[in-house]
KOLNU-849449 format. One record per residue (C-alpha): residue number from 1; chain; x negated, z, y negated; residue in one letter. Coordinates in Angstrom, 2 decimals, decimal comma. Each point is the difference from the previous one (the first is absolute). Example, Ala and Ser with C-alpha at 12.3 -4.5 7.8 and 13.67 -1.06 7.14 Angstrom:
residues 2
resi->1&chain->A&X->-12,30&Z->7,80&Y->4,50&resn->A
resi->2&chain->A&X->-1,37&Z->-0,66&Y->-3,44&resn->S
This chain:
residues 70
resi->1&chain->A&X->0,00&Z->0,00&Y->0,00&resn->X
resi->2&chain->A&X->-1,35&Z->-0,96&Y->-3,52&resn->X
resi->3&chain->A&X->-0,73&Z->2,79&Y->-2,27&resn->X
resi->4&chain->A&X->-0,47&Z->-0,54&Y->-3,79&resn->X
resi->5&chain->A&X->-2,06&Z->1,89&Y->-2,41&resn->X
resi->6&chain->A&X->0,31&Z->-0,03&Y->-3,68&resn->X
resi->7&chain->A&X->-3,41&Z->0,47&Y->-2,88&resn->X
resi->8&chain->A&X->0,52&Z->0,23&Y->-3,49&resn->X
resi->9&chain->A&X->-2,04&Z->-0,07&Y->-2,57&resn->X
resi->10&chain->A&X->0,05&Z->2,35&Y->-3,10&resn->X
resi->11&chain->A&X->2,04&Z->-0,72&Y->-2,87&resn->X
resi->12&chain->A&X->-1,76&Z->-2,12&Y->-2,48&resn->X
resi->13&chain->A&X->0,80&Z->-2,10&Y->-3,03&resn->X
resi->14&chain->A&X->0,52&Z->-3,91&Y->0,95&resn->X
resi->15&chain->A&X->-3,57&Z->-0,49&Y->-1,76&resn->X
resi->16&chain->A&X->-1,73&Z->1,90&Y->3,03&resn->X
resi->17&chain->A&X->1,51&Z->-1,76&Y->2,72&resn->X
resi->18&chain->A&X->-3,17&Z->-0,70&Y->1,65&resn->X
resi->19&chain->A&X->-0,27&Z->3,99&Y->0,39&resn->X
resi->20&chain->A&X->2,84&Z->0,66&Y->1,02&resn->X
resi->21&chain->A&X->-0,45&Z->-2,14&Y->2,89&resn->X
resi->22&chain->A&X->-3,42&Z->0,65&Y->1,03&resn->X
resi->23&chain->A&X->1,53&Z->4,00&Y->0,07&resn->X
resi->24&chain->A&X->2,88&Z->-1,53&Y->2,49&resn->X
resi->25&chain->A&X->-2,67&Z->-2,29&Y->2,05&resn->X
resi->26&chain->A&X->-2,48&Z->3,05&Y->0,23&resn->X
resi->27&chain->A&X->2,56&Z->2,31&Y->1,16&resn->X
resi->28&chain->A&X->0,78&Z->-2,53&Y->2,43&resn->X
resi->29&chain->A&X->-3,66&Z->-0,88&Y->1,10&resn->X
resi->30&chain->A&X->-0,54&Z->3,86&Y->0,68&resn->X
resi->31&chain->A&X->2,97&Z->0,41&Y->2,09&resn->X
resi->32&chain->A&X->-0,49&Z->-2,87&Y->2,02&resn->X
resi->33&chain->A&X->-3,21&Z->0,68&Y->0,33&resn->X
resi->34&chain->A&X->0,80&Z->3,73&Y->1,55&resn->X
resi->35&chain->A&X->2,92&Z->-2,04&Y->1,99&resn->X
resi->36&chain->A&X->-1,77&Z->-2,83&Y->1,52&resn->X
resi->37&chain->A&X->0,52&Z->1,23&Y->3,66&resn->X
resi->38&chain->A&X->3,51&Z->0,80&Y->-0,18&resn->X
resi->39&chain->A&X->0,95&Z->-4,09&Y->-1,24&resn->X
resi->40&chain->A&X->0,29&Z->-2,54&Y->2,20&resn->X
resi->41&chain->A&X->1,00&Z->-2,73&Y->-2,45&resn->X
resi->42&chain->A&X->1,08&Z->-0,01&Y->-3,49&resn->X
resi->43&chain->A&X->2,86&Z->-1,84&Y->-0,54&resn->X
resi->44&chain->A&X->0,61&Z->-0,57&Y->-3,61&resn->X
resi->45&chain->A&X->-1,30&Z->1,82&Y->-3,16&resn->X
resi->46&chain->A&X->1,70&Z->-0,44&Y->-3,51&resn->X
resi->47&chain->A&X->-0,49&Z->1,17&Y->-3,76&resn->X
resi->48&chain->A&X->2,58&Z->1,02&Y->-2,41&resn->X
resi->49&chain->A&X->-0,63&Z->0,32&Y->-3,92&resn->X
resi->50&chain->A&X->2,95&Z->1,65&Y->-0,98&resn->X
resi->51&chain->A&X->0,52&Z->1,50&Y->-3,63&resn->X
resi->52&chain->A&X->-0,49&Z->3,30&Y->-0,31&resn->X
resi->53&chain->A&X->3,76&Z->2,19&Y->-1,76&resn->X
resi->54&chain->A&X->1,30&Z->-3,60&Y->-1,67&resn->X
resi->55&chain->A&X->-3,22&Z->-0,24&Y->-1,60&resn->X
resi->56&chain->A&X->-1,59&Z->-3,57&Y->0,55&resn->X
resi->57&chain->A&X->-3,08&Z->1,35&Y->-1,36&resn->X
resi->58&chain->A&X->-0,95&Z->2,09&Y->2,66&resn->X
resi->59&chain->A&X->-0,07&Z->-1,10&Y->3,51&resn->X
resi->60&chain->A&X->0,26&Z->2,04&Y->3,85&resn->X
resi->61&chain->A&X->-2,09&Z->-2,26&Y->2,57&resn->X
resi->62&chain->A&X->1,27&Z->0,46&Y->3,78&resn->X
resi->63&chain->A&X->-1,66&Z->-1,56&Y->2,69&resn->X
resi->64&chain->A&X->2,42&Z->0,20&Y->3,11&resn->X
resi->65&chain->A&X->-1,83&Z->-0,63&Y->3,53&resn->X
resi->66&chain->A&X->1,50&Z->-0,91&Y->3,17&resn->X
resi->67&chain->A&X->-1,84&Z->0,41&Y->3,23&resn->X
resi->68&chain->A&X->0,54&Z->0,44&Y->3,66&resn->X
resi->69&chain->A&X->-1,78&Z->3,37&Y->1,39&resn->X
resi->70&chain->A&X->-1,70&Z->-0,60&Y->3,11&resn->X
């Protein structure tokens, strides 16, 4: 059965995008790293930029990844 995890980034204005996604990516890298014998496959991975309270000038970044464990 597929599980999914979800990464977000901190909240950042739309001008630091770039860091707000290499906060999401790193969080990700770590955990897979300290997960690689429990996956079997990943499945599908996504990232979200979604505005942060209404505010378009701050951004959330969410990396969802699907896998299968092993």
């Amino acid at each position: 059965m597929k599980k999914t995890i979800y990464f977000t980034g901190t909240n950042h204005q739309i001008g630091q995008l770039d860091v707000a996604i290499k906060t999401a990516t790193d969080k990700r890298d770590t955990w897979l790293m300290a997960n690689e014998s429990k996956i079997g496959k990943i499945d599908n991975e996504d990232i979200k930029i979604i505005p942060w309270n209404g505010n378009n000038g701050y951004v959330m970044i969410t990396i969802l990844l699907t896998y299968y464990p092993k």
